[in-house]
N, C-alpha and C positions, 0 to 999 in steps of 0.2 A: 615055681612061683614064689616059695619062702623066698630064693637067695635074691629074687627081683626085691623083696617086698624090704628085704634086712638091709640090703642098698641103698635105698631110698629113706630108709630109717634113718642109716649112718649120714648120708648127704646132708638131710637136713639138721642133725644134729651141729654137724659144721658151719652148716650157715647162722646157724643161733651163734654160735660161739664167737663167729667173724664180727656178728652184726654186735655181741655184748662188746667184743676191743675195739671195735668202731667206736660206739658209744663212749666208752672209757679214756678214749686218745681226748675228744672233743671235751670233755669234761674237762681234761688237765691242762687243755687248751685254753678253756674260759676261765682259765680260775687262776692261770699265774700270772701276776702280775708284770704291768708293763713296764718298761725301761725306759726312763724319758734322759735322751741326752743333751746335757749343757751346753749350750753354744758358749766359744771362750770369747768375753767381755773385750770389748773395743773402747779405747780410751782416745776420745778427740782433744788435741789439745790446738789451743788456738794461736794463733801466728804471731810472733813478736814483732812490737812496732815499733820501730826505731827512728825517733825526728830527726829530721834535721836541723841545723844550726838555723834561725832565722836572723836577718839584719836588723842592727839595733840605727835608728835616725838620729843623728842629733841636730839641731838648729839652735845655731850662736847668730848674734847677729854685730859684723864689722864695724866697729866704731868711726871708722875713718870714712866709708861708704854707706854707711846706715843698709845695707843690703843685707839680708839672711844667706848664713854659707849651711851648708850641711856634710855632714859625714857621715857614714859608715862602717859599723864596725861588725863583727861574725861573734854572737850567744848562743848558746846551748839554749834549746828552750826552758832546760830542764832548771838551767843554773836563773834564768829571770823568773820575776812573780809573776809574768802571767804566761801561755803560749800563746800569743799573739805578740806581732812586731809590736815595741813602746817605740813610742815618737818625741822625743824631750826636749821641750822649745824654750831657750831660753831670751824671754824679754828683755827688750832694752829698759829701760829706767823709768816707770813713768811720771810725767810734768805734775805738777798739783793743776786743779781746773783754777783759773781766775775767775772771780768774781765780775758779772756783767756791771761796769760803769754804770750808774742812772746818771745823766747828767745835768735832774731836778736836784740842787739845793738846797734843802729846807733851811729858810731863816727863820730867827727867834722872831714869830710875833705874838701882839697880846692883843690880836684881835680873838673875839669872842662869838664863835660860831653856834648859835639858839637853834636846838633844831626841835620840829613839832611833826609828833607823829600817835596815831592810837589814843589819843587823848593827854598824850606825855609832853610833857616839856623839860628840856636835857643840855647842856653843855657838852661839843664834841670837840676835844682838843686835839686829835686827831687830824681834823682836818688842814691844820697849819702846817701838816710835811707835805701838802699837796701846792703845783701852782696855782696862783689864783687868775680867776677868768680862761681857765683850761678847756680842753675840750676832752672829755674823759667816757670811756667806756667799761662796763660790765661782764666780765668774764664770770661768765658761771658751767656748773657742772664740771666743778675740776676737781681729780681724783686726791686719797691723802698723800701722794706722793710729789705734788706738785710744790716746787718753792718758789717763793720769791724770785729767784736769781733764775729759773725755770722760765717764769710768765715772761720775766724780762726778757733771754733771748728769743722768746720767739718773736718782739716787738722790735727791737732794737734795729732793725734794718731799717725804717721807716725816720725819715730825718728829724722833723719834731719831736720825736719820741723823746718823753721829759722821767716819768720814773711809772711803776708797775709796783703792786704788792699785793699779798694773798690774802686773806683774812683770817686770822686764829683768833680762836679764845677759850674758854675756859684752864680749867689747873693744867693740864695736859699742853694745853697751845697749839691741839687738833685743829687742822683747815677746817673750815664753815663750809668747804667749797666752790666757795665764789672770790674774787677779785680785783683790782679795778685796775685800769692803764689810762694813761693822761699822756696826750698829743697838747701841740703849742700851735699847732695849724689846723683846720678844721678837714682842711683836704685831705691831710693823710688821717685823721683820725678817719670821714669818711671810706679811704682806701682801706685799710684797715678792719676796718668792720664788712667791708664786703669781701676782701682775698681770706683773713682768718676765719671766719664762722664757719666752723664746723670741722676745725681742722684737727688735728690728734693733740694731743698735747700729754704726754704721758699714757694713762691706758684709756683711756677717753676723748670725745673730741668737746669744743671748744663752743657752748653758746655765747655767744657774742649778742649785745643791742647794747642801747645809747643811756649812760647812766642816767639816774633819774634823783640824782640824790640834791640836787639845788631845788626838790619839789618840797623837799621837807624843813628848808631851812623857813623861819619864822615868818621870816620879810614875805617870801615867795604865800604862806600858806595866808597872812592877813589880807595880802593884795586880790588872789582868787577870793576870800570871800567878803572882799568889798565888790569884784565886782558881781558876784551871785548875789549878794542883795541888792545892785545897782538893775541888772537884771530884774528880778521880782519886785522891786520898784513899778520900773517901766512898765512890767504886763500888770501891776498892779494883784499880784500874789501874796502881797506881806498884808497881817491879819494888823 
């Protein structure tokens, strides 16, 4: 029984010893540190663009055929200021505009036009570049772009048509906005007033009605109030 017993003694004395290098390996295991490997760097480089030539236009225009020709020619993008095709048009010559004809007159007169208005009484000498006994309209709401030579052509198709002008005034000689046009027939001044009203005239369109400026002259404003007292007369109104 001893040599049983010293056997079993010795056995397990091995199994201690196993289980301590067991232990000892795991330790040396946890404790060394890990190796972490580099992936080798990838470098993207990006594609090279290379334009192409684009066509350069050009427009001259044939003096003997007044026609535009064009040509063609092959630039570098790189060699023009912009990369887009230029287009380079060269103009013919342009006219100066002429002046619309009035084909109103103004004679020297030394008639003396009294005009009464707001309480005022005024000499308009002004009105001696207009015809007399015309038949004349009221353009108003015209922009400050509008001139003279502007109001005219748009009248000027109409056969009567005698003269057109804008109104300025003060330092400056800024339009008032408004203007007047004077026909020698009553019909086209009529016409006129019914095809234009409302038409464009610059950036705005065009109120048109029937001047009212022989309401203000003297003669005109005595006669209304002869007969407004002729009037209250009759109904027996005057104190």
């Amino acid at each position: 029984m001893a040599d049983d017993d010293l056997g079993a003694f010795f056995s397990e004395i091995e199994q201690v010893e196993k289980t301590v290098e067991t232990t000892k390996t795991e330790e040396v295991a946890v404790a060394a540190p890990v190796q972490v490997v580099a992936k080798p760097e990838v470098i993207v480089r990006a594609p090279e663009i290379v334009e192409k030539p684009r066509p350069t236009v050009t427009t001259t225009y044939n003096s003997s055929t007044a026609q535009p020709q064009e040509s063609w020619s092959e630039m570098s993008a790189f060699e023009s200021s912009s990369s887009y095709p230029s287009h380079e048009i060269t103009m013919p010559p342009s006219e100066p505009v002429q002046p619309v004809s009035q084909p109103f007159i103004p004679v020297q007169q030394n008639k003396k036009y009294v005009r009464c208005g707001a309480g005022q009484t005024w000499v308009d000498p002004t009105l001696n570049e207009w015809p007399e006994n015309d038949y004349r309209l009221f353009v108003g709401d015209l922009g400050n772009e509008v001139t003279t030579d502007m109001l005219a052509r748009e009248f000027q198709k109409y056969k009567s048509f005698a003269k057109a002008k804008v109104i300025r005034g003060g330092w400056n000689s800024k339009s008032r906005g408004y203007g007047f046009v004077s026909f020698l027939d009553p019909f086209d001044c009529a016409k006129a007033l019914r095809e234009m009203n409302g038409k464009y005239i610059g950036n705005r369109p065009m109120k048109i009605r029937k001047s009212t400026w022989k309401d203000h002259d003297i003669k005109e404003v005595k006669k209304k109030e002869h007969k407004k007292r002729k009037l209250q007369e009759s109904l027996g109104l005057t104190s």
